[in-house]
TITORLO-376465 format. One line per 5 residues: their letters; for each residue x negated, y, z negated of N, C-alpha, C. Coordinates in nm, 3 decimals, padded with zeros to 5 digits, always signed. Atoms other than C-alpha are relative to their C-alpha. Layout:
// TITORLO-376465
A	X Y Z X Y Z X Y Z | ...
This chain:
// TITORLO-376465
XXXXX	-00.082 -00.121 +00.000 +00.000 +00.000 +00.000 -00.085 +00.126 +00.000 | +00.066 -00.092 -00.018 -00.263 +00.191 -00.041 -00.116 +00.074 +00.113 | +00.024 -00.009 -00.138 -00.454 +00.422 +00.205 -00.175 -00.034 -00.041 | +00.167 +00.109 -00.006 -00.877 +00.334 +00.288 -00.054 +00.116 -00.106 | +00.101 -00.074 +00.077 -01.022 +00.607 +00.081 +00.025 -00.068 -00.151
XXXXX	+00.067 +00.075 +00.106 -01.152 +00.480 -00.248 -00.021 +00.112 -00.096 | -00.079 -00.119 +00.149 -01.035 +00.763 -00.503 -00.117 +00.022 -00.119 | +00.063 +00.058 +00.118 -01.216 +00.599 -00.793 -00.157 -00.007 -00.019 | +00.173 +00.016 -00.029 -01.563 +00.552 -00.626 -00.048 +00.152 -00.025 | +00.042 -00.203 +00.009 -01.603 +00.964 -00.631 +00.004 +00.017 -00.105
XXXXX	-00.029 -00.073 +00.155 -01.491 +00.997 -00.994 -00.097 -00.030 -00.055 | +00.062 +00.030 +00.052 -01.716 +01.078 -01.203 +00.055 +00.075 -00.169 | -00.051 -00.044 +00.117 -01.531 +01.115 -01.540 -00.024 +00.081 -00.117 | +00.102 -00.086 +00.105 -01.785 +01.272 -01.779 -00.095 +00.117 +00.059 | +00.050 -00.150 -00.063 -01.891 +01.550 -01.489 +00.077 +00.029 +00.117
XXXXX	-00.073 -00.039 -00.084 -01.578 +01.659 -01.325 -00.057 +00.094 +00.110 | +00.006 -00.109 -00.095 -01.731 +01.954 -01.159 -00.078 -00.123 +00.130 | +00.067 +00.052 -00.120 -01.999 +01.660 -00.977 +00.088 -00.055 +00.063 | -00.121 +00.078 -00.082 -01.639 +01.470 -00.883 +00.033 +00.112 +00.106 | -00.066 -00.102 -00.106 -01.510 +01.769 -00.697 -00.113 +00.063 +00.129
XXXXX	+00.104 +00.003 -00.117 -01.844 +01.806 -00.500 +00.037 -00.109 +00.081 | +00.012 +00.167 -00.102 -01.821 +01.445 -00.394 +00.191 +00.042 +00.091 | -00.149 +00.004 -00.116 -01.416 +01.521 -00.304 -00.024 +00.072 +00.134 | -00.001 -00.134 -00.099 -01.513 +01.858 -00.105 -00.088 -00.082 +00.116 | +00.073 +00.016 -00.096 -01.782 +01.669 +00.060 +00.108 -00.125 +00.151
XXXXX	-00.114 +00.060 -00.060 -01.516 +01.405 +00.157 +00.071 +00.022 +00.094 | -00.055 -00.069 -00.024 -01.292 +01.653 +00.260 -00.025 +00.012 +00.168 | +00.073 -00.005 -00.151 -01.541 +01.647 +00.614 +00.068 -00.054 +00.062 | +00.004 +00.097 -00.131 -01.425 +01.392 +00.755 +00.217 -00.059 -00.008 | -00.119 +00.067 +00.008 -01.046 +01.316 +00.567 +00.065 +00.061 +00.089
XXXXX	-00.101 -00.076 -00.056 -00.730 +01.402 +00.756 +00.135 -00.072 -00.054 | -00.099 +00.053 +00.089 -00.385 +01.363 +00.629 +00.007 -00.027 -00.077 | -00.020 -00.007 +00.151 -00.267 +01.217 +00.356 -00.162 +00.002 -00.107 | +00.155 +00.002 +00.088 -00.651 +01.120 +00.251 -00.033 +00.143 -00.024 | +00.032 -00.139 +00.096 -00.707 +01.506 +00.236 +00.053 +00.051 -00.096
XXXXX	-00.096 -00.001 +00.100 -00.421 +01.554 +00.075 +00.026 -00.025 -00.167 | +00.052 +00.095 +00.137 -00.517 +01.265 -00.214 -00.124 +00.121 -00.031 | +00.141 -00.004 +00.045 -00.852 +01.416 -00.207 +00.053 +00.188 -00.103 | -00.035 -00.115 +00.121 -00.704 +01.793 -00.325 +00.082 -00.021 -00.114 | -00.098 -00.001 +00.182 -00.447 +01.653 -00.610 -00.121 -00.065 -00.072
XXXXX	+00.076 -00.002 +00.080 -00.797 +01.508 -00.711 -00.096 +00.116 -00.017 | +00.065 -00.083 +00.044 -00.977 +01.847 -00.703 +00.047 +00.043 -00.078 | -00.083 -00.038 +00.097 -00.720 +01.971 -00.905 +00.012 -00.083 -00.161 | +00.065 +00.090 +00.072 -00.759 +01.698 -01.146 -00.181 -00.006 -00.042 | +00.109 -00.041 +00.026 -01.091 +01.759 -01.170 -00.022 +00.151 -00.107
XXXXX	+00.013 -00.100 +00.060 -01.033 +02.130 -01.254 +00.084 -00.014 -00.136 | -00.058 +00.024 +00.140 -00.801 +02.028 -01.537 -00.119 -00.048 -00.046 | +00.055 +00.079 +00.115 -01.040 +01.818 -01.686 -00.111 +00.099 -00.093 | +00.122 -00.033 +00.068 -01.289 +02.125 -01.722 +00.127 +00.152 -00.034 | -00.120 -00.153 +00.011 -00.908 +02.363 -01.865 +00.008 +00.087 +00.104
XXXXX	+00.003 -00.101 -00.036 -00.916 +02.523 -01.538 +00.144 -00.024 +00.085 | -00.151 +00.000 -00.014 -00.555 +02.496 -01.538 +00.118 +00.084 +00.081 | -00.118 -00.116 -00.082 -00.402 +02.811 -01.359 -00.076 -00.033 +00.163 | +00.005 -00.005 -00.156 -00.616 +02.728 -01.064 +00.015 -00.143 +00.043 | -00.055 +00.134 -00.032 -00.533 +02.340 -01.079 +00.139 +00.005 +00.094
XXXXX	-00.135 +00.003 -00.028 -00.199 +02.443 -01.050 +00.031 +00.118 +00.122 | -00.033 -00.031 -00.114 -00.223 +02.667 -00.789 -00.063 -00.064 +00.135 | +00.009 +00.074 -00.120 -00.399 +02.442 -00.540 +00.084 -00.092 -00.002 | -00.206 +00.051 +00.017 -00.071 +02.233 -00.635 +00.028 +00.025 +00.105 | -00.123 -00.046 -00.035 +00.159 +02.443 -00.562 -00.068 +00.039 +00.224
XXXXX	+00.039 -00.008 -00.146 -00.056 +02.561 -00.194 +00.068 -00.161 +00.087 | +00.024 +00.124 -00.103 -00.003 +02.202 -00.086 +00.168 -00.030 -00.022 | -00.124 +00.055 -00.007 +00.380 +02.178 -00.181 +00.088 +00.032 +00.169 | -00.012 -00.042 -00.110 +00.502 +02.336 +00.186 -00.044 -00.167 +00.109 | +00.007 +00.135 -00.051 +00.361 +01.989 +00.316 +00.047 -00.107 -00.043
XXXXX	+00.018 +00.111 +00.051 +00.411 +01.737 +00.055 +00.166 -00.103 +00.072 | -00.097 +00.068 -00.057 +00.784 +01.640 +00.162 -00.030 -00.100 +00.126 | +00.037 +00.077 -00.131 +00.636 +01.510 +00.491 -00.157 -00.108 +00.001 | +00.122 +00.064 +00.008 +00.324 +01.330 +00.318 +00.087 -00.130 -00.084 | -00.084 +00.084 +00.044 +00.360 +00.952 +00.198 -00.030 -00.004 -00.091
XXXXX	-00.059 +00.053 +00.141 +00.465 +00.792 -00.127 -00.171 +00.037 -00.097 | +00.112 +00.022 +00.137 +00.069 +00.756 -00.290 -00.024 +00.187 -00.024 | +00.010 -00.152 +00.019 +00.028 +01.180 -00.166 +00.091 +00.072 -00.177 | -00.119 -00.085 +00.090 +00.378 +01.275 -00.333 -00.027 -00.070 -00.188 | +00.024 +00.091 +00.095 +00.287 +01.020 -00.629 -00.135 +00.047 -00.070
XXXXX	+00.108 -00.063 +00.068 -00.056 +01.197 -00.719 +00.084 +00.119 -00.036 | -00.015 -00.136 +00.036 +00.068 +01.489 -00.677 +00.051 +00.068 -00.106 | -00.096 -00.007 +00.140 +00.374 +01.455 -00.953 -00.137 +00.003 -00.128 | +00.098 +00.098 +00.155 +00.086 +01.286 -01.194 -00.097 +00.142 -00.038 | +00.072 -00.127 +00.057 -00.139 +01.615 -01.179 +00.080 +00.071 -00.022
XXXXX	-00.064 -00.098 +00.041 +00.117 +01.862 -01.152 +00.048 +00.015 -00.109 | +00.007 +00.051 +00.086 +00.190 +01.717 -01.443 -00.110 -00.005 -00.146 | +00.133 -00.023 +00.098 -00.144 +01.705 -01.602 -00.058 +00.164 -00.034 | +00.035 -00.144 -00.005 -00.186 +02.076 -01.555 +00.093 +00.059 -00.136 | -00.038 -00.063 +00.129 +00.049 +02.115 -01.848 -00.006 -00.032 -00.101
XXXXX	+00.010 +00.129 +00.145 -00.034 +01.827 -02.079 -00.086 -00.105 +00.015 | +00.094 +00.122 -00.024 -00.333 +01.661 -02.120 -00.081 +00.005 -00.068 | +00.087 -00.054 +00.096 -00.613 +01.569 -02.334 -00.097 +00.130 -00.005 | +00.062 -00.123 +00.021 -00.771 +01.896 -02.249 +00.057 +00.084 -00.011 | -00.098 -00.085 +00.031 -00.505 +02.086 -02.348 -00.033 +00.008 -00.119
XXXXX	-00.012 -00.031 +00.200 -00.529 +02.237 -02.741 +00.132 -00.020 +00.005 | -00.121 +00.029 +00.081 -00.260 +02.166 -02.938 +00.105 +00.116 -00.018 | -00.051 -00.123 -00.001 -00.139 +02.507 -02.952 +00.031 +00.015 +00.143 | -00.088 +00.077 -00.123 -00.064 +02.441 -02.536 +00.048 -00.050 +00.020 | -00.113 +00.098 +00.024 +00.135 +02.188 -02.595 +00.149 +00.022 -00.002
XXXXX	-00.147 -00.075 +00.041 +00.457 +02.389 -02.615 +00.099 -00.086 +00.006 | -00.105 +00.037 -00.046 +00.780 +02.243 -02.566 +00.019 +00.013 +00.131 | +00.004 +00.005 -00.137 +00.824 +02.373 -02.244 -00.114 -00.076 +00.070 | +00.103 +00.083 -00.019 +00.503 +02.219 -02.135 +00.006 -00.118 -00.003 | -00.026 +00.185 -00.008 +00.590 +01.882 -02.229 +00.092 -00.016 +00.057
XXXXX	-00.118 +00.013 -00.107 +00.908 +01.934 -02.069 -00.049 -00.009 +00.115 | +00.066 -00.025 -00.133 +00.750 +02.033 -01.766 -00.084 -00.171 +00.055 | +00.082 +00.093 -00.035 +00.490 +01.725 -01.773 +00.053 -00.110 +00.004 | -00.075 +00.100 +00.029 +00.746 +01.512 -01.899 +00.087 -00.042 +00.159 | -00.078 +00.045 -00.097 +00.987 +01.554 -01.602 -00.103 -00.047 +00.100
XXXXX	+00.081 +00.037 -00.147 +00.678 +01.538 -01.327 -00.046 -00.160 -00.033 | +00.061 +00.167 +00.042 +00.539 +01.192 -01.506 +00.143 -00.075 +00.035 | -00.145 +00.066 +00.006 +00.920 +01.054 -01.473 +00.038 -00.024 +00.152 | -00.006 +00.025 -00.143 +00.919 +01.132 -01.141 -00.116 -00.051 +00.075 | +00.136 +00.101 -00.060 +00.569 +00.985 -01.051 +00.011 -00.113 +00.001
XXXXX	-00.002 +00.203 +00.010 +00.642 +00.662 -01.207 +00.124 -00.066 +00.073 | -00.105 +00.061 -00.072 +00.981 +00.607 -01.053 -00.041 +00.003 +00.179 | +00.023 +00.022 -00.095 +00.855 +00.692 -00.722 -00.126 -00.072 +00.059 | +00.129 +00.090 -00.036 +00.494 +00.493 -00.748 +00.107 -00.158 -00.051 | -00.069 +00.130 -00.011 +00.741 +00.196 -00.842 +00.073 -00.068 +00.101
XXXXX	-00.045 +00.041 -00.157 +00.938 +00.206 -00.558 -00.058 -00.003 +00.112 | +00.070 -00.034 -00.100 +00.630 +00.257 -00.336 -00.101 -00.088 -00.054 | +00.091 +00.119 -00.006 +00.464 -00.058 -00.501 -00.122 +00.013 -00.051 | +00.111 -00.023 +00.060 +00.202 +00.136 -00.631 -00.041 +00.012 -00.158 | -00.006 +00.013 +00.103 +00.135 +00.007 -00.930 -00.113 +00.024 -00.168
XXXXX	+00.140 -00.056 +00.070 -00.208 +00.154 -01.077 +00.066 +00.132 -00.042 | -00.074 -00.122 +00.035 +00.012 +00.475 -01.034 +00.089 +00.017 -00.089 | -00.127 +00.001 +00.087 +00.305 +00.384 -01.237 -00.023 +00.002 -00.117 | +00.057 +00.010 +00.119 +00.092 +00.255 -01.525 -00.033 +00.158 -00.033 | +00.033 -00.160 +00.018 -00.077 +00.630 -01.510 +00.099 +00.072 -00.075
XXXXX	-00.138 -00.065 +00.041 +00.240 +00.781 -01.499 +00.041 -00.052 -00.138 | -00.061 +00.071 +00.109 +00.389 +00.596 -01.779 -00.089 +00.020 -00.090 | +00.074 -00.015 +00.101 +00.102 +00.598 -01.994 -00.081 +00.167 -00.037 | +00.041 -00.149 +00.045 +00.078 +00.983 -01.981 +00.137 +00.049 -00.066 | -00.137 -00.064 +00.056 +00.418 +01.008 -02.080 +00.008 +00.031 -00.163
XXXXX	+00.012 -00.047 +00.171 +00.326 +00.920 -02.449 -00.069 +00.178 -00.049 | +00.097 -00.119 -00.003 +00.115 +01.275 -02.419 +00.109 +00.085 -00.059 | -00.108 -00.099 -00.018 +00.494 +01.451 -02.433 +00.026 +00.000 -00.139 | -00.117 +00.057 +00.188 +00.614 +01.254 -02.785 -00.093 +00.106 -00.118 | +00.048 -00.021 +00.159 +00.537 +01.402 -03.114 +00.013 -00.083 -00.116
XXXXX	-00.024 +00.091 +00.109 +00.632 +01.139 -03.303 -00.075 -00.189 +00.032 | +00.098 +00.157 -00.054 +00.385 +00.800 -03.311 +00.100 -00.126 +00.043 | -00.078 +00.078 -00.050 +00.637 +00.599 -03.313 +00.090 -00.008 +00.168 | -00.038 -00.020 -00.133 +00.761 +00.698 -02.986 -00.086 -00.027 +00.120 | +00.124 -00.008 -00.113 +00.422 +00.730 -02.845 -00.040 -00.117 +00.044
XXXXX	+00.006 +00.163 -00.049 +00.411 +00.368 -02.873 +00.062 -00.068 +00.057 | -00.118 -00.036 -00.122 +00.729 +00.327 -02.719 -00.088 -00.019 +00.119 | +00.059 -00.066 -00.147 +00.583 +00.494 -02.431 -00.153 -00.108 +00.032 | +00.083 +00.113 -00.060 +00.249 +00.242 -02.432 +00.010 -00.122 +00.004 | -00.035 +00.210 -00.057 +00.409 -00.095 -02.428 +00.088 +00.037 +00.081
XXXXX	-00.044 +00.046 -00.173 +00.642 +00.007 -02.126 -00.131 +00.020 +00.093 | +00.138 +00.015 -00.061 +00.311 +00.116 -02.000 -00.060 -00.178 +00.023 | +00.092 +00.141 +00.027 +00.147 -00.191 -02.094 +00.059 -00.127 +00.052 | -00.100 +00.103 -00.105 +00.441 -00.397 -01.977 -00.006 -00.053 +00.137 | -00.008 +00.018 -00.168 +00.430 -00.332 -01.612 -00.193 +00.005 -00.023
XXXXX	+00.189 +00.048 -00.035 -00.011 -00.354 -01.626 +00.032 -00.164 -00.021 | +00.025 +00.161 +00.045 +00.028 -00.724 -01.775 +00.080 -00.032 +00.125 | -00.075 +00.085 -00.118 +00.335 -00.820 -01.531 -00.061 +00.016 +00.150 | +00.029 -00.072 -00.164 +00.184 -00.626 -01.162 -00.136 -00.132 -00.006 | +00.076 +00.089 -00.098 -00.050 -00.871 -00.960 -00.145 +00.055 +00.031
XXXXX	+00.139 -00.123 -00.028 -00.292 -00.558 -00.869 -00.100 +00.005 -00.125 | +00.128 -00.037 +00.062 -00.617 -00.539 -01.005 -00.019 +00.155 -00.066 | -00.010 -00.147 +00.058 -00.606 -00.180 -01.044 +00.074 +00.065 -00.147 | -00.101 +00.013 +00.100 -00.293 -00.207 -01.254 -00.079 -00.081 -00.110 | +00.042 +00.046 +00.153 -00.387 -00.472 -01.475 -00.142 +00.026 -00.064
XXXXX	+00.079 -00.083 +00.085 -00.728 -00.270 -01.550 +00.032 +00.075 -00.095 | -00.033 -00.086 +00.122 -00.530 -00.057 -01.748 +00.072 -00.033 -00.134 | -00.046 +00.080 +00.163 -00.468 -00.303 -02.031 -00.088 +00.024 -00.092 | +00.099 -00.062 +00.081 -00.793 -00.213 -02.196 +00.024 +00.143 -00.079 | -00.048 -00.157 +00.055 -00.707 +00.161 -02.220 +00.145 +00.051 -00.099
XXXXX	-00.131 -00.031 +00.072 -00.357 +00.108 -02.321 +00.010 -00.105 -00.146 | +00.032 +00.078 +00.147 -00.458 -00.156 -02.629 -00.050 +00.165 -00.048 | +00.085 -00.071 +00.059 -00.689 +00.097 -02.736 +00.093 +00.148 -00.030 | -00.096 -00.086 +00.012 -00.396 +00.369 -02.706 +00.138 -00.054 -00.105 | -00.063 +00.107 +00.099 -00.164 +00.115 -02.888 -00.038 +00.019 -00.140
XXXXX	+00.096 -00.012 +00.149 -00.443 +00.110 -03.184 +00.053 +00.137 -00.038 | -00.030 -00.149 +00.004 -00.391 +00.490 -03.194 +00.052 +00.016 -00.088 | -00.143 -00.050 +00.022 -00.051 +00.514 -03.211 +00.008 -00.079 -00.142 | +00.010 +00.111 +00.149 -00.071 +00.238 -03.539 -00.070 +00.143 -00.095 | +00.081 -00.099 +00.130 -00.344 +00.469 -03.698 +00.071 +00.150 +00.009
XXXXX	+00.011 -00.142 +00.039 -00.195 +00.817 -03.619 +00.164 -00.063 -00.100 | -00.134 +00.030 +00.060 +00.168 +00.617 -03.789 -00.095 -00.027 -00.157 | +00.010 +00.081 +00.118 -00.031 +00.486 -04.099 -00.033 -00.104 -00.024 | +00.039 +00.202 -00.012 -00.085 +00.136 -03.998 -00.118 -00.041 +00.010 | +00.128 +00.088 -00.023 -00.444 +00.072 -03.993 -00.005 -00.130 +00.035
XXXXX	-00.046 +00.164 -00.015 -00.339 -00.284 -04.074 +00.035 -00.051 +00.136 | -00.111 +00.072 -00.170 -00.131 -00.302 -03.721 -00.101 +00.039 +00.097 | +00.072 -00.033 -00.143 -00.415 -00.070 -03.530 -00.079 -00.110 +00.048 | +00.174 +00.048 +00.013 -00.722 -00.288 -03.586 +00.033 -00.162 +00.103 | -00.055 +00.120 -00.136 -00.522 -00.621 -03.332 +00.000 +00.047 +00.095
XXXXX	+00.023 -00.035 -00.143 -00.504 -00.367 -03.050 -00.112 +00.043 +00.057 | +00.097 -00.079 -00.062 -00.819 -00.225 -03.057 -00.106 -00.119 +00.019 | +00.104 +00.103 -00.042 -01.013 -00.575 -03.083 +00.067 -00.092 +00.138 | -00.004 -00.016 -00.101 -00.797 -00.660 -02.828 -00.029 +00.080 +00.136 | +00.016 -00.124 -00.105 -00.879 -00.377 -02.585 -00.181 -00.030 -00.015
XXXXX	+00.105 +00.051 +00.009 -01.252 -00.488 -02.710 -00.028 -00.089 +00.095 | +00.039 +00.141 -00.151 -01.204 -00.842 -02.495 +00.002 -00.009 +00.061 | -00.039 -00.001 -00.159 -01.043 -00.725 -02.227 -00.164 +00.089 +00.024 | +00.107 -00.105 -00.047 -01.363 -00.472 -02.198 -00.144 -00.081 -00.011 | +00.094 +00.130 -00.011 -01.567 -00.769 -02.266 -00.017 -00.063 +00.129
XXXXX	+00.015 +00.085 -00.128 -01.452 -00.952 -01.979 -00.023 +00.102 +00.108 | -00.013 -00.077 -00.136 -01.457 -00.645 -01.728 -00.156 +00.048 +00.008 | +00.163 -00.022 -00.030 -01.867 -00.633 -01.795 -00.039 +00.112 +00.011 | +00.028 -00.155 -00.010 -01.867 -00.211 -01.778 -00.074 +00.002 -00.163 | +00.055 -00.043 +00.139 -02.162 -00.111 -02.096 +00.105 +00.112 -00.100
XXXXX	-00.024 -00.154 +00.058 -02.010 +00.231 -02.145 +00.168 -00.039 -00.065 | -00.120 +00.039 +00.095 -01.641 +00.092 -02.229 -00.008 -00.068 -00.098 | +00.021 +00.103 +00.089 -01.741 -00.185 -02.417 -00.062 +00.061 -00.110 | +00.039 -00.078 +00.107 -01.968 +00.002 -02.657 +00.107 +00.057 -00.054 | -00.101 -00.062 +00.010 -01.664 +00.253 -02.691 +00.088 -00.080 -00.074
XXXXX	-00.066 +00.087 +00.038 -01.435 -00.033 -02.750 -00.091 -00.112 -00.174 | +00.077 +00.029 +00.102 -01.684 -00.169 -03.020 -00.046 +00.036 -00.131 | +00.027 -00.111 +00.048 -01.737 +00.159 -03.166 +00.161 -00.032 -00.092 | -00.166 -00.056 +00.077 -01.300 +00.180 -03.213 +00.050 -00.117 -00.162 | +00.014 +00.095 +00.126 -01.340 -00.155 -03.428 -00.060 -00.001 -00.094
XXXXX	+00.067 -00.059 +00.053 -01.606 -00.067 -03.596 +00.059 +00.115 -00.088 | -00.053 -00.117 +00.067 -01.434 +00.255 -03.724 +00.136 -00.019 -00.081 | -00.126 +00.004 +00.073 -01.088 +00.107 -03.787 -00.060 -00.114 -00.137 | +00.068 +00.043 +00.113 -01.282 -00.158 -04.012 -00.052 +00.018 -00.095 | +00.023 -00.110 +00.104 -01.411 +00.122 -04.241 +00.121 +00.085 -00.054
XXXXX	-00.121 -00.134 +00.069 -01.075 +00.302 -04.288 +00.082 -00.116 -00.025 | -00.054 +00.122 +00.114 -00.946 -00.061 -04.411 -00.057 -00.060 -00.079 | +00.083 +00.046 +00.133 -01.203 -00.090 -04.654 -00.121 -00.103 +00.042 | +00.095 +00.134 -00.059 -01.426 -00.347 -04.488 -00.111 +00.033 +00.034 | +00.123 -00.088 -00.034 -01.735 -00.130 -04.513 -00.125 -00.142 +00.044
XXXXX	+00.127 +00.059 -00.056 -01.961 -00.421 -04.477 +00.007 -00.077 +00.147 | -00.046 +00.054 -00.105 -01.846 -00.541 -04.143 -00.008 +00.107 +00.124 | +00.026 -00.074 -00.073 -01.821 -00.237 -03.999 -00.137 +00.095 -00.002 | +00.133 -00.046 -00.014 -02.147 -00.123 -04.108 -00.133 -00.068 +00.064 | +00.078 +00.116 -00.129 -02.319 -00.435 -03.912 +00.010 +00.019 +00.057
XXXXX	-00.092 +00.012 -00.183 -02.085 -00.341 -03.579 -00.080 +00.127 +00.051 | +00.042 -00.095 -00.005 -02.258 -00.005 -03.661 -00.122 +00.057 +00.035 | +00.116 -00.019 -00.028 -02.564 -00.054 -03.697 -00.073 -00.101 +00.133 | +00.039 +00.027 -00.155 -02.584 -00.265 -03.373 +00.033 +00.088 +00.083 | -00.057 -00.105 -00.087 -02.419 -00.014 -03.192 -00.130 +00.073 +00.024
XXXXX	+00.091 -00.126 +00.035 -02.697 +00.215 -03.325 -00.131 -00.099 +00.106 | +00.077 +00.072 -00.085 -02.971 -00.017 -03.202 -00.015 -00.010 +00.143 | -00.040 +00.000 -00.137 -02.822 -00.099 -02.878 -00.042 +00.126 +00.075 | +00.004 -00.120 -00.003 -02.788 +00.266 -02.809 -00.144 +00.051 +00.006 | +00.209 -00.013 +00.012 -03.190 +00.359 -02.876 -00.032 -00.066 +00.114
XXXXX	+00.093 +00.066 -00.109 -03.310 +00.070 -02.673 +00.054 +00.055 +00.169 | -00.081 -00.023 -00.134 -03.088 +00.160 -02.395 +00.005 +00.153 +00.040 | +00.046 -00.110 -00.046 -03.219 +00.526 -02.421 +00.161 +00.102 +00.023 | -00.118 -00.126 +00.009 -02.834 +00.660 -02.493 +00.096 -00.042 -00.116 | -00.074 -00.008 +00.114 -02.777 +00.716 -02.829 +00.146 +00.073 -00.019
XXXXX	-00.106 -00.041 +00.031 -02.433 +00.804 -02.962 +00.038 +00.072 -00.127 | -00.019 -00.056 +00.092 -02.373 +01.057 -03.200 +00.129 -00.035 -00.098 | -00.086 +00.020 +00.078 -02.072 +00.923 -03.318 +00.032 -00.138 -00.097 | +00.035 +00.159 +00.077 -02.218 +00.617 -03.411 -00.074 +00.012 -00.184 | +00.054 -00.046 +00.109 -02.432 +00.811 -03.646 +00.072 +00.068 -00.126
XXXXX	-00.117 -00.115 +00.059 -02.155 +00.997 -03.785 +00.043 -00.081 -00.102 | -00.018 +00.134 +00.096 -02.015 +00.659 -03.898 -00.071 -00.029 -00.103 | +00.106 +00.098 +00.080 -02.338 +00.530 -04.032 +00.011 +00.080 -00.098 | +00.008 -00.115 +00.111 -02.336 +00.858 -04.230 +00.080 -00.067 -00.132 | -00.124 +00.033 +00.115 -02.001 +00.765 -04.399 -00.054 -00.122 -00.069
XXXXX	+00.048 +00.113 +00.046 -02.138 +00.405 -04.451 -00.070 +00.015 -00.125 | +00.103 +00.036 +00.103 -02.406 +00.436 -04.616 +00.002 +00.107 -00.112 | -00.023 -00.086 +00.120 -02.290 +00.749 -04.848 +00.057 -00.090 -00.083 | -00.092 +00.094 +00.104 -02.005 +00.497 -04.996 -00.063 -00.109 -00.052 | +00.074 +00.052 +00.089 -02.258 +00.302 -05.072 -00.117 +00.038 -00.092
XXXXX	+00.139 -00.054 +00.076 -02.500 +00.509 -05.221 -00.115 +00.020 +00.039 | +00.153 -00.029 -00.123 -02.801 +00.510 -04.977 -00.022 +00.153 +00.040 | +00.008 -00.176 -00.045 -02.858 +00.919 -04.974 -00.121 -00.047 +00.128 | +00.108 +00.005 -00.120 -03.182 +00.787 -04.749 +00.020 -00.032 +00.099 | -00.067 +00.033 -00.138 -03.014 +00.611 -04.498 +00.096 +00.096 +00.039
XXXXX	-00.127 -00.041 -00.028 -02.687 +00.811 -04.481 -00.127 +00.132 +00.050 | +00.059 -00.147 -00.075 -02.930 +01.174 -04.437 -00.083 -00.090 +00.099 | +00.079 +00.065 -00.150 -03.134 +00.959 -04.156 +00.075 +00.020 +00.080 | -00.107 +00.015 -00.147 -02.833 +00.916 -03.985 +00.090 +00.094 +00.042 | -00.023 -00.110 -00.010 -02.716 +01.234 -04.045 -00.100 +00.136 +00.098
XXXXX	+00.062 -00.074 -00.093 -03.017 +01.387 -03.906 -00.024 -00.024 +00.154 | +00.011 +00.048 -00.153 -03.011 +01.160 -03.620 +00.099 +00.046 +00.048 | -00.142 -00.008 -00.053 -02.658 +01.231 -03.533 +00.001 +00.197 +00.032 | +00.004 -00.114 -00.062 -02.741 +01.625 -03.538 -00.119 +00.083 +00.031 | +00.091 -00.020 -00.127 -03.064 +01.582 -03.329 +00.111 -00.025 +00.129
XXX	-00.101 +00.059 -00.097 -02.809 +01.415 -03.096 +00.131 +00.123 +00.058 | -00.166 -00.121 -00.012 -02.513 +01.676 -03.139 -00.025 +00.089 -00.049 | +00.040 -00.103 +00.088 -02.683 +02.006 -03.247 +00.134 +00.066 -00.003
């Protein structure tokens, strides 16, 4: 269903501005809908670094066409237009009501029309940005098991990649409710799946979220092992994590180690001045 350009290969998630080079350069050679895709991802891009009024006006430039572009075009397009009012780079104080309204209706209409257009990497998206709208955890979870629903049932690879992300969103929603107890099954799930998909940089991440929920259920010595491999790992591999250190900090204060805990304190803000 989908068209030949390769979306995903350009992204580079942790340096939006280098993604929007790679789109523009793209841009050479696309025509139609592929250009099309390729600006609801410049725009996406510029959200990711808040540059929100001009996300949304290379939008809105491209609405005059979109009626006559197909299902995956009109189907990005909802999902940013969308993201331009609600997203993790949004402060909390952006968040308005209207705003979630706004993001709320465009995600509603992304996922109903990437469902009927088979596209099912899209729908998950859609759906799993919807929790972004809720204020209440309980809802938000709601919103990631229909997510999570259609990733497990869809056939597509793409789709069921996003079982990792949405465990780990699952966990969340447990810890921002109170439940530690309930988070700490989704996030070592979201661990295995990131196990089996062989990527370092998730898996650490995913290692890290266990690790952390295992300290805020008391289980300091378990998670101070997960921790201090992390930490290890991290060194040899020449990309330490400051938030690993952050941890270790807490660790080893509750136990009394002022020498370890300021080590890892100073390591953590060599790392993160």
């Amino acid at each position: 269903m989908g068209l030949p350009i390769d979306v995903q290969s350009l992204w580079d998630f942790d340096h939006p501005e280098r993604s929007e080079q790679r789109f523009r350069q793209a841009l050479a050679t696309a025509q139609g809908d592929e250009a099309l895709i390729l600006y609801t991802q410049i725009a996406r891009s510029q959200g990711l670094r808040q540059q929100f009024v001009q996300a949304r006006a290379l939008l809105e430039g491209l609405q005059p066409v979109l009626a006559g572009a197909g299902p995956e075009v009109q189907v990005r397009w909802w999902l940013e237009w969308g993201r331009t009012w609600v997203s993790a780079a949004h402060a909390p104080e952006q968040r308005t009501a209207e705003a979630r309204a706004r993001a709320g209706m465009a995600w509603e209409r992304a996922a109903q029309q990437a469902r009927a257009a088979g596209l099912d990497d899209l729908a998950v998206d859609a759906l799993h940005m919807l929790a972004f709208v809720e204020t209440e955890p309980a809802t938000q979870r709601q919103r990631t098991e229909v997510a999570l629903a259609v990733a497990q049932a869809s056939r597509q690879p793409a789709a069921q990649r996003w079982q990792a992300s949405l465990y780990n969103n699952l966990g969340m929603a447990w810890h921002e409710a109170g439940r530690d107890d309930l988070a700490l099954a989704p996030f070592e799930q979201a661990l295995r799946l990131r196990e089996a998909q062989g990527e370092a940089g998730p898996t650490r991440v995913a290692r890290w979220m266990v690790a952390w929920c295992l300290r805020l259920l008391g289980r300091a010595d378990e998670a101070l092992a997960r921790q201090q491999a992390l930490a290890e790992e991290g060194e040899a591999a020449a990309d330490p994590d400051p938030y690993v250190y952050e941890e270790l900090e807490l660790l080893y204060r509750a136990r009394g180690d002022t020498a370890q805990a300021d080590a890892a304190a100073r390591r953590r803000q060599a790392l993160n001045p």
